[in-house]
C-alpha positions as CSV (number, residue, x, y, z in Angstrom):
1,X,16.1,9.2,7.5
2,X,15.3,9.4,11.4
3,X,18.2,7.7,13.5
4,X,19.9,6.0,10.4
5,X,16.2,4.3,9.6
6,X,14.0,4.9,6.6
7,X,10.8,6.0,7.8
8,X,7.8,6.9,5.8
9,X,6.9,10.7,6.3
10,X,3.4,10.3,5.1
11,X,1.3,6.8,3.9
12,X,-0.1,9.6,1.1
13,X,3.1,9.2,-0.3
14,X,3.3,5.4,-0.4
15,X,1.8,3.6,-3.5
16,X,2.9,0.0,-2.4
17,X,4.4,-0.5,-5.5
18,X,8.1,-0.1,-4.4
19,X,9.1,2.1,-7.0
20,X,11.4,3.7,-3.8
21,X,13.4,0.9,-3.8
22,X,15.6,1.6,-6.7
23,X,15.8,5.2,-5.9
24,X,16.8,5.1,-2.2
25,X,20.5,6.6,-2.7
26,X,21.6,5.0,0.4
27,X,20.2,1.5,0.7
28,X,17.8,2.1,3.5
29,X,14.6,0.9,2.1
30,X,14.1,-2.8,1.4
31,X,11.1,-5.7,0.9
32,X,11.4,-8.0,3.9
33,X,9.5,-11.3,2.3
34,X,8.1,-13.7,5.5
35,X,5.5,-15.8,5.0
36,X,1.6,-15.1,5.3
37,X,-0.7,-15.9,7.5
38,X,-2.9,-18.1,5.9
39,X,-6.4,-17.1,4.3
40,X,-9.2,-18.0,6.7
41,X,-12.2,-17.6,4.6
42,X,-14.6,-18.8,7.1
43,X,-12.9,-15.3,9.3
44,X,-14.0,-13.3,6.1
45,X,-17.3,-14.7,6.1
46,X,-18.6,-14.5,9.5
47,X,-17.0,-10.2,9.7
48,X,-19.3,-10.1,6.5
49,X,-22.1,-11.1,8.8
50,X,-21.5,-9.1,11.1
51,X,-21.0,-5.9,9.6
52,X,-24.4,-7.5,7.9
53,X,-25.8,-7.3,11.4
54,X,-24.6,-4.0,12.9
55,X,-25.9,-2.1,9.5
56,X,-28.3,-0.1,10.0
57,X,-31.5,-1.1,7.9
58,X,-31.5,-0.2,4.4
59,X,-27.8,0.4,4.4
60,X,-26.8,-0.3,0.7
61,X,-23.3,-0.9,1.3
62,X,-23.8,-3.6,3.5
63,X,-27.4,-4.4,3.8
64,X,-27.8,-4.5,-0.1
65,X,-26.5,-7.9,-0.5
66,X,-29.6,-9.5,-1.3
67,X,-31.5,-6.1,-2.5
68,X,-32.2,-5.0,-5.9
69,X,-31.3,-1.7,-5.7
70,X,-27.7,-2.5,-3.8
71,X,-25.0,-4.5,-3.9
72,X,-25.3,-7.9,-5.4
73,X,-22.4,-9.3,-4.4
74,X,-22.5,-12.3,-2.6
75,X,-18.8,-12.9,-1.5
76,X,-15.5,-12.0,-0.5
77,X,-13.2,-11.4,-2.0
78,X,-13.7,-10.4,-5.2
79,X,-10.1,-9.7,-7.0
80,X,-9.4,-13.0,-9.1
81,X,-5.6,-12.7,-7.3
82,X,-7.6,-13.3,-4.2
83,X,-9.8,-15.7,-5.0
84,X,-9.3,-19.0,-3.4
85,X,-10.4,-21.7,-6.4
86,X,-11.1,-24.3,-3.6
87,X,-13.5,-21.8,-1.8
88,X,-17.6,-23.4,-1.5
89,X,-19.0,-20.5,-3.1
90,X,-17.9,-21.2,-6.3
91,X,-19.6,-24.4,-6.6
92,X,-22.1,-25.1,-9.1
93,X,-21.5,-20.8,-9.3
94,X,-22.6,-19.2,-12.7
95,X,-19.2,-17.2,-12.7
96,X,-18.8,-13.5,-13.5
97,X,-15.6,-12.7,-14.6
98,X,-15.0,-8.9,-14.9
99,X,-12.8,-6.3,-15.8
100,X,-12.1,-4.5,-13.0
101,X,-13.5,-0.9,-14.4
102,X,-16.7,-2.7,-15.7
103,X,-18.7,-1.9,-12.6
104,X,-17.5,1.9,-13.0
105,X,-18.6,2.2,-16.2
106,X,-22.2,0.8,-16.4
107,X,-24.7,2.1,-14.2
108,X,-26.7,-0.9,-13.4
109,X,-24.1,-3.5,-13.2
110,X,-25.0,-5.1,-10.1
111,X,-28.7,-5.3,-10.9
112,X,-27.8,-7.0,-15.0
113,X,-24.7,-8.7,-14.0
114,X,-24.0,-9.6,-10.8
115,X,-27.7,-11.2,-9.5
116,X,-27.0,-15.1,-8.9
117,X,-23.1,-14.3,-9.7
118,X,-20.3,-15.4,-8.4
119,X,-17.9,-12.4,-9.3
120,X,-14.5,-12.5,-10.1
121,X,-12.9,-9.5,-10.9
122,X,-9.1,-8.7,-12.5
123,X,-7.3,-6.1,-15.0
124,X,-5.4,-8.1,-17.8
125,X,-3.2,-4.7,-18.7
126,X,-2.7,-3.6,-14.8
127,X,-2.4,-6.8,-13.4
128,X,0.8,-8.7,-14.5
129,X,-0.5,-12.3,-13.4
130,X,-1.8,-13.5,-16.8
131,X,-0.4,-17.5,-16.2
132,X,-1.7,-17.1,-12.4
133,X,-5.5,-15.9,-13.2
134,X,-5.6,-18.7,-16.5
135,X,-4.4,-21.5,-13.9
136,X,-6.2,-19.8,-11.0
137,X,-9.5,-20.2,-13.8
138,X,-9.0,-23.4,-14.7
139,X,-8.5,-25.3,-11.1
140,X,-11.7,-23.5,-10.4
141,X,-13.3,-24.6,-13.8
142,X,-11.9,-28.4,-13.0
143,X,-12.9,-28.9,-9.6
144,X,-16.4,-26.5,-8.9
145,X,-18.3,-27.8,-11.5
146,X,-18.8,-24.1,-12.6
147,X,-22.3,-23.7,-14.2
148,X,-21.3,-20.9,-16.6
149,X,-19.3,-18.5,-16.9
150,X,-20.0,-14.3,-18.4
151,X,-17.4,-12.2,-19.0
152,X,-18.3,-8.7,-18.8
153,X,-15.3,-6.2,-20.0
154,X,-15.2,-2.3,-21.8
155,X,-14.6,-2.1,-25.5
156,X,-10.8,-0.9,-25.1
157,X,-7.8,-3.4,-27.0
158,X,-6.4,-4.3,-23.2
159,X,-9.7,-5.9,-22.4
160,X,-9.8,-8.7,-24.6
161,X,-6.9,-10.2,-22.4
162,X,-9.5,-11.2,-19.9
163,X,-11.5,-13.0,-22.9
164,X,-8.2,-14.9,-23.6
165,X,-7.6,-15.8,-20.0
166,X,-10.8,-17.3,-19.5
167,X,-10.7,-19.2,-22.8
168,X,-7.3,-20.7,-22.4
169,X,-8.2,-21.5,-18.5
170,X,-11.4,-23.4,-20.3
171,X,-8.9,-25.2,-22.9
172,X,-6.3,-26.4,-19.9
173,X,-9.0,-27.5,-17.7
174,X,-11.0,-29.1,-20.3
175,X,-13.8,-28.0,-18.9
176,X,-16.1,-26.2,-21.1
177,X,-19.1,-24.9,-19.9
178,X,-21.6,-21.9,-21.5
179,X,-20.1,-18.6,-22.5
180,X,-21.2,-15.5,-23.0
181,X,-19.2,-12.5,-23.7
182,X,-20.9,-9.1,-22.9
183,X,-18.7,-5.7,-24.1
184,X,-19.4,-2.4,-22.8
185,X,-18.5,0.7,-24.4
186,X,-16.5,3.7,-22.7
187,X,-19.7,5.7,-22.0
188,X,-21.3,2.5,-20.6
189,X,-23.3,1.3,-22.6
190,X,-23.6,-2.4,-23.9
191,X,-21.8,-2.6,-27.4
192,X,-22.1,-6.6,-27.5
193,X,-23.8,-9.2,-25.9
């Protein structure tokens, strides 16, 4: 407490989860819910380009975009929470939808996966927003004429959540498109698919 106000002593501390909340004895600490400033995609886009730009040459982390031995991502954002299902690079888009610790796991990931992906990425046991990423899936699956889609997740039970996301957004959208279901073990290595 500094002059009757909560203040945090160190952001190393903070996990943005607001576990505090509860446990402040004294009431100091709230959420303070105001609206957003709305997502400006096309903002997103041209700092993408830019940090494109100012990189210097052969910078993987930026550079890599379009090189096979970097990054193959080709948009922003990535998290499925994120993802806004009207944005134009989805169209026509052969859809990756990955768990989130995939990309840890398997060494080559960008390079097999993510090449000429649209990537999508989400945590059906940490993320509690199972209705919002099956509705999110199928507005994108009813209005971006979605080419495919591959879901690439690790062998573990808490996995096959994303499976059943993406087949009940396909079922509510009616939209069914190909499928392919690719399952990577703990060690990395492709068990299925």
């Amino acid at each position: 407490m500094v002059d009757g106000k909560a203040r945090l002593i160190s952001d190393h501390y903070c996990d943005g989860l607001g576990d505090c909340l509860p446990a402040c004895p004294t009431g100091a600490i709230e959420i303070i819910e105001r609206e957003a400033a709305p997502f400006d995609e096309e903002a997103v886009q041209e700092r993408v380009r830019e940090a494109q730009a100012e990189a210097p040459m052969g910078c993987p982390a930026t550079s890599g975009l379009s090189s096979a031995q970097g990054s193959q991502l080709g948009q922003w954002p990535v998290q499925l929470a994120l993802v806004n299902p009207e944005a134009e690079f989805l169209r026509g888009a052969h859809l990756l939808v990955a768990a989130d610790c995939a990309a840890y796991a398997h060494a080559s990931f960008h390079q097999e996966f993510m090449q000429d992906s649209v990537t999508v990425i989400g945590c059906p046991k940490l993320d509690d927003r199972h209705d919002v990423y099956a509705g999110k899936l199928a507005s994108i699956l009813r209005n971006q004429e979605v080419a495919s889609i591959t879901v690439v997740r690790m062998e573990v039970p808490c996995c096959s959540g994303l499976v059943n996301l993406v087949k009940k957004a396909m079922l509510a959208s009616e939209v069914i498109v190909p499928y392919r279901e690719v399952v990577l073990g703990i060690e990395g290595e492709i068990k299925q698919g």
